[in-house]
C-alpha positions as CSV (number, residue, x, y, z in Angstrom):
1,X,125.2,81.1,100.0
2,X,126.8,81.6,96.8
3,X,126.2,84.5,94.9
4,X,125.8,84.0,91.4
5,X,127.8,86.5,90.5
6,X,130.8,85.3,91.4
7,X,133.4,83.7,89.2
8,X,133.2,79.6,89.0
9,X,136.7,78.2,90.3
10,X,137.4,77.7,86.4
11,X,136.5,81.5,86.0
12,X,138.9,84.4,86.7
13,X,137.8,87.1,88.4
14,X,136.6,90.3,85.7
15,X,139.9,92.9,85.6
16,X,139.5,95.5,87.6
17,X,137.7,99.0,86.6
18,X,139.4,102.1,86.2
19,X,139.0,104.4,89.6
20,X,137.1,107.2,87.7
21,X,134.4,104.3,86.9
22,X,134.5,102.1,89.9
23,X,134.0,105.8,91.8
24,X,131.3,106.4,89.3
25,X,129.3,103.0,90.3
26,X,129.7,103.8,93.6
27,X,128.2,107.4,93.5
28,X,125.4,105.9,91.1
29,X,124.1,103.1,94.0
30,X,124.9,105.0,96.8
31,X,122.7,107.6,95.7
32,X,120.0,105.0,94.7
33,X,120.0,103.2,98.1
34,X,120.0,106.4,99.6
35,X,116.7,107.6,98.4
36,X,114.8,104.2,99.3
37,X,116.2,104.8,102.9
38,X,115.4,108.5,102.8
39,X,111.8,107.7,101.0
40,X,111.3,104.3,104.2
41,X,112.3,106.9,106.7
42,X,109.6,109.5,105.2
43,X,106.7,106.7,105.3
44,X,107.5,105.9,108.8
45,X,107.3,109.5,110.3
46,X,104.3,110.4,108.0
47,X,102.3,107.0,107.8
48,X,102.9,105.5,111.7
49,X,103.1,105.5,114.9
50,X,105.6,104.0,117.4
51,X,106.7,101.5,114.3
52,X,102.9,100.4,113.3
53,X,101.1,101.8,110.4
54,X,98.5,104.5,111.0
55,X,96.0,105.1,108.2
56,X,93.9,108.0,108.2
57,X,90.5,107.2,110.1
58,X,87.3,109.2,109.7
59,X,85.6,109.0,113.5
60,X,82.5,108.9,111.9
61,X,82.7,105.9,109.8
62,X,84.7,103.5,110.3
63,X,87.7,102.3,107.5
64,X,86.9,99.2,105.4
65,X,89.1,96.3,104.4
66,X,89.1,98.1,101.1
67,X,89.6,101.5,102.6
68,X,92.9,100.1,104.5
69,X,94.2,98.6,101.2
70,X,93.2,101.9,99.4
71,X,95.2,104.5,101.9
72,X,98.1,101.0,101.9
73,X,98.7,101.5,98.2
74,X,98.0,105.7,97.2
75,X,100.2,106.2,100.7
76,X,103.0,103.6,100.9
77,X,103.1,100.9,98.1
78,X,103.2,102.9,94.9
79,X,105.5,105.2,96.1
80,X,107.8,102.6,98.0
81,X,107.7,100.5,94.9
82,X,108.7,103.5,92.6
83,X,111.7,104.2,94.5
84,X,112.7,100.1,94.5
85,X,112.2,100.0,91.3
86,X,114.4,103.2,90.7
87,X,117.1,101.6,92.4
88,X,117.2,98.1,91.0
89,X,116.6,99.6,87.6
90,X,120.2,101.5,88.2
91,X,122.0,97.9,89.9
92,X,120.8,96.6,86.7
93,X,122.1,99.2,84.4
94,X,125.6,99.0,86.3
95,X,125.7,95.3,85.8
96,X,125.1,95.6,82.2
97,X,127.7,98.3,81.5
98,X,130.3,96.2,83.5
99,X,129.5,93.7,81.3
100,X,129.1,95.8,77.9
101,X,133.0,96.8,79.1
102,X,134.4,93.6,79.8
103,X,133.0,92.3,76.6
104,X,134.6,95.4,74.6
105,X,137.9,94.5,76.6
């Protein structure tokens, strides 16, 4: 599969970054893909069991469709897609100031 970011045969490839920025992207999504594993990790020791999902059950009364969804979105979802969205947010920010410095180049 192509990705679109790379060059078209008719493109060259963007001139390399200096190491003090190239180490500075690194350290930037590293750090970024290292939360979302840290923060997957969490929900799977706190929210299951043996790899399936374990809401909180009341023995009393039993959980509703709309309980599940409740406990799915206040315990996993929000907070899963926070940290996604943290870490896309900074891909996106590191693609744009490659670009902004090619462009000033």
């Amino acid at each position: 599969m192509l990705n679109p970011e790379d060059p078209t045969p008719d493109e060259s490839p963007p001139p390399p970054l200096d190491a003090e920025t190239e180490l500075t992207y690194q350290y930037e999504i590293r750090g970024a893909m290292d939360s979302v594993i840290r923060y997957c990790r969490n929900a799977v020791r706190e929210h299951s069991h043996r790899g399936f999902w374990t809401p909180t059950e009341d023995a009393e009364t039993p959980l509703t469709h709309a309980d599940l969804i409740h406990q799915a979105r206040t315990g996993v979802l929000r907070r899963l897609r926070m940290v996604l969205d943290c870490a896309e947010t900074i891909a996106t920010e590191i693609e744009r100031d490659r670009q902004r410095r090619q462009s000033s180049e």
